[in-house]
N, C-alpha and C positions, 0 to 999 in steps of 0.2 A: 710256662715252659719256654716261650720267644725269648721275655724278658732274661733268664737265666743263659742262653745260647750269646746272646747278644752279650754278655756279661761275660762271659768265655772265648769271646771274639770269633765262634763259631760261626754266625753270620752277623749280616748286617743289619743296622736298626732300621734300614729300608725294607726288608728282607723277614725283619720281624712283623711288618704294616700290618701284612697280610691274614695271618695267623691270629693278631691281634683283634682284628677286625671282627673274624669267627669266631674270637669268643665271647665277645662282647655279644654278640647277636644270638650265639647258644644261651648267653645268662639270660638275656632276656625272654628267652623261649622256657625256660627252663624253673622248677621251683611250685611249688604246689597249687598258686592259682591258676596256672599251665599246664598242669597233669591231664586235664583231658584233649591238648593239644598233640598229646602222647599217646593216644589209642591207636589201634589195628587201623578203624574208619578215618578219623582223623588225620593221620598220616596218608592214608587214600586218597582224603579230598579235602584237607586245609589248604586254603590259599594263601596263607600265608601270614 
């Protein structure tokens, strides 16, 4: 979605950094060998 704003000159590619940032680190969190990084407990007490 940054990528697209940035292309519409809605903000800036410094501005996209950030957002950018989170979602690279969502994907990594993210996808089936991670599914139980996504439990009730786990979200309780992953560290991360």
């Amino acid at each position: 979605m940054a990528d697209g704003l940035v292309e519409r000159h809605q903000i800036s590619g410094n501005a996209a950094a950030g957002p950018r940032e989170i979602d690279v680190l969502l994907a990594d969190m993210s996808g089936y060998e991670q599914a139980n990084r996504w439990t009730r407990d786990a979200l309780a007490d992953d560290a991360g």
